[in-house]
Backbone bond lengths (Angstrom), bond angles and torsions (degrees), N, CA, C in turn:
res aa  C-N    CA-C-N  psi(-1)  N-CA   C-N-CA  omega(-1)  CA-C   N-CA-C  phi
1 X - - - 1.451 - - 1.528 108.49 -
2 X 1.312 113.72 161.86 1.964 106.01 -156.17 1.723 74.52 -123.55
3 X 1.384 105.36 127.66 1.172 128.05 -156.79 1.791 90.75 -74.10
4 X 2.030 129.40 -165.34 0.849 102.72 165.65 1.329 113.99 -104.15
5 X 1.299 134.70 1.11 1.501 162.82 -140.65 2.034 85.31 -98.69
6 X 1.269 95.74 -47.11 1.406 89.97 -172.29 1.639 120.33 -72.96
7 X 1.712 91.94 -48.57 1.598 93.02 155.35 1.535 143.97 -28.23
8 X 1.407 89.65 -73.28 1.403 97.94 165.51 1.693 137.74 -44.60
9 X 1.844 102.47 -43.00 1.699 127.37 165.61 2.091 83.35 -55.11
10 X 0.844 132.81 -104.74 1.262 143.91 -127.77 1.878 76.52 -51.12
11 X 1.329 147.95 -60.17 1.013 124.63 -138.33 1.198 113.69 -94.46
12 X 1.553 117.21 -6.43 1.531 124.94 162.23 1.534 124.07 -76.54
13 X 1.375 98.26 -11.82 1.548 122.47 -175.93 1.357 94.99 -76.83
14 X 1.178 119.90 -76.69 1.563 139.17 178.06 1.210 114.68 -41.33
15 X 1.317 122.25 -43.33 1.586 105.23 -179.15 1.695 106.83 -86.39
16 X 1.540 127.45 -13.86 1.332 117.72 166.61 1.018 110.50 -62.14
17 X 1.434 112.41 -41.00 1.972 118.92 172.97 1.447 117.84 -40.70
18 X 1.470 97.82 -46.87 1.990 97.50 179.07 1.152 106.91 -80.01
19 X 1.066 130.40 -37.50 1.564 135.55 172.34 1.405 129.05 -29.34
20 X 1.945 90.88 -57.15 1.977 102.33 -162.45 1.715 81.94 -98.14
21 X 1.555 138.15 -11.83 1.505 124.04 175.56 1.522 99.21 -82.02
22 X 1.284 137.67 -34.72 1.204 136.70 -161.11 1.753 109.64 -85.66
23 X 1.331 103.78 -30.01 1.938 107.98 -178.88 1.598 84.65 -103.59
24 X 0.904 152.35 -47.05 1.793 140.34 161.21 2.177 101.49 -22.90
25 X 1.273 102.77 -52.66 1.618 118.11 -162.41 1.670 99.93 -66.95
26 X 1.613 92.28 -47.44 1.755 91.17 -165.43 1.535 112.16 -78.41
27 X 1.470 115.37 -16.89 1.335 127.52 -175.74 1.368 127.89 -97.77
28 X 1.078 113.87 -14.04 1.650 143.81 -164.72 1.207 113.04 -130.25
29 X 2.046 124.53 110.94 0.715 105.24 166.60 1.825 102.02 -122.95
30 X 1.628 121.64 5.78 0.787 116.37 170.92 1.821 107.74 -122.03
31 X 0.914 126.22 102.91 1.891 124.06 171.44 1.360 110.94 -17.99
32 X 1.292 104.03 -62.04 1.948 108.83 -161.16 2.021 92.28 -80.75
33 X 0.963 119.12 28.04 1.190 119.82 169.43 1.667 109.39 -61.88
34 X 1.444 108.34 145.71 2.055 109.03 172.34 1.497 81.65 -67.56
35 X 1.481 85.82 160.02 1.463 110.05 168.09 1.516 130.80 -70.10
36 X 1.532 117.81 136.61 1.323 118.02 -160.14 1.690 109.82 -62.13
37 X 1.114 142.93 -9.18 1.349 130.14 -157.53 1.741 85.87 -178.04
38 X 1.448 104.10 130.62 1.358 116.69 168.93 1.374 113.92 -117.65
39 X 1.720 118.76 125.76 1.642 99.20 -174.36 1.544 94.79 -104.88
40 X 1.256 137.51 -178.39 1.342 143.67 -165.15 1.378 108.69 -136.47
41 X 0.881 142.83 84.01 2.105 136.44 -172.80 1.476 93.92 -104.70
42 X 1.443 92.24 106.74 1.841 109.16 160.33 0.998 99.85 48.37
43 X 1.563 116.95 -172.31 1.525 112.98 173.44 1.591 140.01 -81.21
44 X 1.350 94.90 54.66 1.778 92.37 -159.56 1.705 103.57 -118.96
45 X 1.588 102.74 0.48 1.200 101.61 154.45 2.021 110.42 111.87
46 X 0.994 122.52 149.51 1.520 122.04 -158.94 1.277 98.90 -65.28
47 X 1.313 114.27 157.37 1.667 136.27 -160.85 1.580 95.24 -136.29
48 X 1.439 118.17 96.71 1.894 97.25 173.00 1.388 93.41 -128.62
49 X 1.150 96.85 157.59 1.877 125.18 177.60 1.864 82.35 -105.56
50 X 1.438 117.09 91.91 1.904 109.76 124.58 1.094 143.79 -126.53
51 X 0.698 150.73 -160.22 1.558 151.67 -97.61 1.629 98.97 -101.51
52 X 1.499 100.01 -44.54 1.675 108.11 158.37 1.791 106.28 -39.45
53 X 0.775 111.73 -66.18 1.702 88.35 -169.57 1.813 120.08 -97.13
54 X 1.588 91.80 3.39 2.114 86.11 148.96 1.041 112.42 -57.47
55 X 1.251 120.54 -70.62 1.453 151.22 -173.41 1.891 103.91 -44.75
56 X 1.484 107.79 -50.05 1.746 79.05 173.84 1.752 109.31 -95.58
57 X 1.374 118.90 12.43 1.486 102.38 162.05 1.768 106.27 -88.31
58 X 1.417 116.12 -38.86 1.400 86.93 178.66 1.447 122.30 -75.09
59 X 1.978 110.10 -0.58 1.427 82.43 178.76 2.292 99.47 -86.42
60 X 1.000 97.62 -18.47 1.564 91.19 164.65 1.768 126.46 -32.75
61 X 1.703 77.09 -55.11 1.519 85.88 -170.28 1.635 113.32 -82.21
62 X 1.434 105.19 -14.58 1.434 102.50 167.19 1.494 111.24 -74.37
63 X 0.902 114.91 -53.81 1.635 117.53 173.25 1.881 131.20 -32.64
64 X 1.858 83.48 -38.60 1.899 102.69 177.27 1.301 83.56 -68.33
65 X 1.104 130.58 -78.10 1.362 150.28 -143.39 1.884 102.61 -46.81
66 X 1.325 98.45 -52.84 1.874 115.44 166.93 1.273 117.74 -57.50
67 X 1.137 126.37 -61.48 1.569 144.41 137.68 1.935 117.12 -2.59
68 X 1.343 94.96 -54.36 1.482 99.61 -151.72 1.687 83.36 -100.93
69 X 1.559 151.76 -26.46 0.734 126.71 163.73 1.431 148.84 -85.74
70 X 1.864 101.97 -0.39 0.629 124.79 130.27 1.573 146.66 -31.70
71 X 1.383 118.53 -47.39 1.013 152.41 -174.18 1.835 104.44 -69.58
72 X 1.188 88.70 -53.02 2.026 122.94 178.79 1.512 108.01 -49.84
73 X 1.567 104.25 -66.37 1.095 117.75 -169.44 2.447 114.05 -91.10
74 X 1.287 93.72 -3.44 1.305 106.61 -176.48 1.640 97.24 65.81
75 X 1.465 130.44 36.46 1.487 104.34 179.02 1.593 93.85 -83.84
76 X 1.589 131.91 153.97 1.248 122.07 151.87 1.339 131.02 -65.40
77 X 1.413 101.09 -25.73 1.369 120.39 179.39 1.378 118.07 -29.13
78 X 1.779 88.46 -86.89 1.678 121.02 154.39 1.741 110.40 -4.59
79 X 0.957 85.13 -83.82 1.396 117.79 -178.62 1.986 113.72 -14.20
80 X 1.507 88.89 -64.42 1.534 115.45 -177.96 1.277 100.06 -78.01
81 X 1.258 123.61 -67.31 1.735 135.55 169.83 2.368 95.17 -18.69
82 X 1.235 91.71 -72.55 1.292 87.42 -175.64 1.876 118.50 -69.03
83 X 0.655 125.26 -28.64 1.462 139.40 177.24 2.021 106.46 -66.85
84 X 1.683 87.47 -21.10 1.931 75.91 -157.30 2.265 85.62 -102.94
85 X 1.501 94.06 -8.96 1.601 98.58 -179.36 2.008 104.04 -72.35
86 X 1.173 106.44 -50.71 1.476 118.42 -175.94 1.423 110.99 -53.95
87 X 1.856 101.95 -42.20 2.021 92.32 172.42 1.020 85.11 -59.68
88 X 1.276 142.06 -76.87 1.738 130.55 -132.94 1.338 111.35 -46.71
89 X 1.335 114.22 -23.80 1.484 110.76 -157.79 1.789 93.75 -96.01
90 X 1.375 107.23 -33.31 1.727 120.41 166.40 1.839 106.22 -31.86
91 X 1.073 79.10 -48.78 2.187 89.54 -155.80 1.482 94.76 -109.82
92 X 1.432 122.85 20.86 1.699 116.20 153.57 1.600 98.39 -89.62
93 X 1.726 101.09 -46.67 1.536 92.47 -162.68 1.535 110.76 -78.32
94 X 1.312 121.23 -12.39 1.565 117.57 160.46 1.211 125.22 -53.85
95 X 1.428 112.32 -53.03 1.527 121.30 157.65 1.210 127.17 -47.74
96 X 1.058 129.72 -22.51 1.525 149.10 175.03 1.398 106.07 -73.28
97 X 1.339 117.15 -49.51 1.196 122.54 -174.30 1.086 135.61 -82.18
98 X 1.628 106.61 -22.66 1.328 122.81 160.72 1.168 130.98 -79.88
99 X 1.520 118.81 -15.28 1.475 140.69 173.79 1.746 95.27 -63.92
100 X 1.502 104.19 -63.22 1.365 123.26 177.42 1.553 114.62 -43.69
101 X 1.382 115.85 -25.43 1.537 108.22 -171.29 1.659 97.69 -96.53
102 X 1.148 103.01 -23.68 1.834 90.61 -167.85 1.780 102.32 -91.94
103 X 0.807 112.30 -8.69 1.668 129.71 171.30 1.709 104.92 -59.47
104 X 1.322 109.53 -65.61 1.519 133.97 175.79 1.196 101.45 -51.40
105 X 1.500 123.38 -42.46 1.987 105.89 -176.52 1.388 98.70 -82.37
106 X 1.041 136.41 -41.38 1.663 131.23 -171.89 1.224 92.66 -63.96
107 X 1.246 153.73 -60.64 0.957 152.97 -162.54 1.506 101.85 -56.65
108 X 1.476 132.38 -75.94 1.093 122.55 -178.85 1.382 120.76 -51.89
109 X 1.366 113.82 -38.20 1.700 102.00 -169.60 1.811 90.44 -83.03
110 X 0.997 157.18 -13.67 1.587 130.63 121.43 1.073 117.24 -38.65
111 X 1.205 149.37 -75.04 1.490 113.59 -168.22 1.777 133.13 -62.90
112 X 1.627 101.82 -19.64 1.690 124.96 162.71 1.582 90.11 -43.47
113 X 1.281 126.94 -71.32 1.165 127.06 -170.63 1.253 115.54 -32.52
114 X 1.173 103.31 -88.55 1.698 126.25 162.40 1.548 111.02 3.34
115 X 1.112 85.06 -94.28 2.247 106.92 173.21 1.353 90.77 -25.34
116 X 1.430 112.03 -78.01 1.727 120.65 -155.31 1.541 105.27 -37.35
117 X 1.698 125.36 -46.97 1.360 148.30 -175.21 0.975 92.13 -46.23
118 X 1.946 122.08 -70.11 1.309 118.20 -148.61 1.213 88.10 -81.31
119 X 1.049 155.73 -48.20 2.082 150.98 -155.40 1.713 76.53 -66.44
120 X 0.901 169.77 -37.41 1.232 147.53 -128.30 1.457 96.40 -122.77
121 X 1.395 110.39 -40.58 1.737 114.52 -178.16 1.536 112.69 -64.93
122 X 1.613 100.35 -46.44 1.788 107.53 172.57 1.383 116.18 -81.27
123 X 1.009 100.75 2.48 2.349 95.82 179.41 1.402 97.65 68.58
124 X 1.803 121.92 35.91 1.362 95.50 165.21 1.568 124.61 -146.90
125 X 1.351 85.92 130.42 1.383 110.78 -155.01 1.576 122.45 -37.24
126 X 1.475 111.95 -26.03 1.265 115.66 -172.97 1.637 114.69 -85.41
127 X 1.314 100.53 -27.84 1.779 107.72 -170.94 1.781 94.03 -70.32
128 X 1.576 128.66 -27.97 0.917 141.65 162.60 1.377 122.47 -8.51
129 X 1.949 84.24 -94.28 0.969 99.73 177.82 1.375 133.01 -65.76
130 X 1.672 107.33 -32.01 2.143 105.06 178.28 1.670 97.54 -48.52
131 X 1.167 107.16 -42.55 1.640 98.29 -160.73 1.450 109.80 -73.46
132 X 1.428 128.83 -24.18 1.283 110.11 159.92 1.554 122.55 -78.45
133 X 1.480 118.00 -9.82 1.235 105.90 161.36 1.173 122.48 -95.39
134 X 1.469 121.50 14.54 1.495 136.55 155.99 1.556 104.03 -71.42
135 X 1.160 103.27 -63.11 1.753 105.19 173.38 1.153 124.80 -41.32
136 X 1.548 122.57 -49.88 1.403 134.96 158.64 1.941 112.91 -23.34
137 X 1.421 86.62 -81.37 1.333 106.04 -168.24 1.770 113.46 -59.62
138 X 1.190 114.86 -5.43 1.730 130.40 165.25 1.403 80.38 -74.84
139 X 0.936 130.68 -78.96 1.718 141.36 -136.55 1.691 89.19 -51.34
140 X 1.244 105.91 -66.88 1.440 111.11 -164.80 1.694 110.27 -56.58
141 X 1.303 114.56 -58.75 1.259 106.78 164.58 1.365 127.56 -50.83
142 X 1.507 141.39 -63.17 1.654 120.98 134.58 1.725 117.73 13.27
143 X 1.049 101.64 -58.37 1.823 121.06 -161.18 1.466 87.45 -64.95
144 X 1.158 117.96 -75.86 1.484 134.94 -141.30 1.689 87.99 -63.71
145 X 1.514 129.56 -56.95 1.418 145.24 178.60 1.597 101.01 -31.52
146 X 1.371 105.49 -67.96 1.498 119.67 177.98 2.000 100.94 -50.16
147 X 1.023 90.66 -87.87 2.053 78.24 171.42 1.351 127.61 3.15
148 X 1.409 87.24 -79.32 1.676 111.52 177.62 1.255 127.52 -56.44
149 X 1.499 114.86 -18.02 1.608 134.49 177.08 1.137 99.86 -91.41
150 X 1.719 120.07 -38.19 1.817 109.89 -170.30 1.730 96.38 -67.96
151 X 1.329 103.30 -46.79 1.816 105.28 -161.73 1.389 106.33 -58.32
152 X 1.261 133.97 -37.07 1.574 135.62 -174.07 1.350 90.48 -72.98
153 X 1.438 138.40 -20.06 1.388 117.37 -160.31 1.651 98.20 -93.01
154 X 1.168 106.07 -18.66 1.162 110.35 -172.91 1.658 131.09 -93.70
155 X 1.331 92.73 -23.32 1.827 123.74 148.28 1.252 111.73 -64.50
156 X 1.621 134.66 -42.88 1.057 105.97 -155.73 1.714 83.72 -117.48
């Protein structure tokens, strides 16, 4: 018997599902679109919610939703169908994130640059140096990216 706890999960699931596919539909008419709203926190660099990660929460939530009726109806199908939707949405937002990290070192070791230019244009020593330890810290992040690309290659 499908308890009511479960009920309720699957149907709150489902209507976020129509929800974030239906304002995804009315708002979106290209996917690879920039992101709708960029927020900025201190200096650590822009934070945006687009379309990339509507798109893998509703396929999340399509997946629970596949998943859980599955579950309902005992199909196995279901089951996998929903289970194999939620990775997808797993390894969109990884991809997302990794796009996002190598973005952040180019970005900084451009502005390392930058600084270094102006410390060099004004004779002063300090704008100098942040920007070569802006440069630095590209490098290393670069590094770590590269890492993380050898080890998945080597996992998968």
């Amino acid at each position: 018997m499908v308890s009511l706890r479960k009920t309720i999960h699957f149907l709150i699931s489902f209507s976020l599902m129509i929800f974030i596919s239906a304002a995804s539909g009315f708002i979106a008419h290209d996917a690879s679109a920039t992101p709708v709203f960029t927020v900025t926190v201190g200096h650590t660099g822009p934070l945006a919610w687009g379309f990339g990660n509507a798109e893998a929460t509703a396929k999340n939530l399509e997946g629970k939703a596949q998943e859980f009726a599955g579950d309902v109806t005992g199909d196995p199908k279901d089951q996998l169908m929903g289970k194999s939707k939620q990775a997808q949405s797993r390894a969109q937002r990884a991809l997302d994130n990794a796009k996002d990290s190598r973005a952040g070192a180019v970005a900084k070791n451009l502005e390392g640059k930058l600084q270094e230019q102006k410390g060099k244009l004004t004779n002063n020593a300090g704008d100098q140096m942040m920007g070569k330890a802006k440069q630095v810290e590209s490098q290393v992040r670069n590094t770590v990216e590269n890492v993380k690309s050898a080890a998945q290659d080597l996992i998968d």
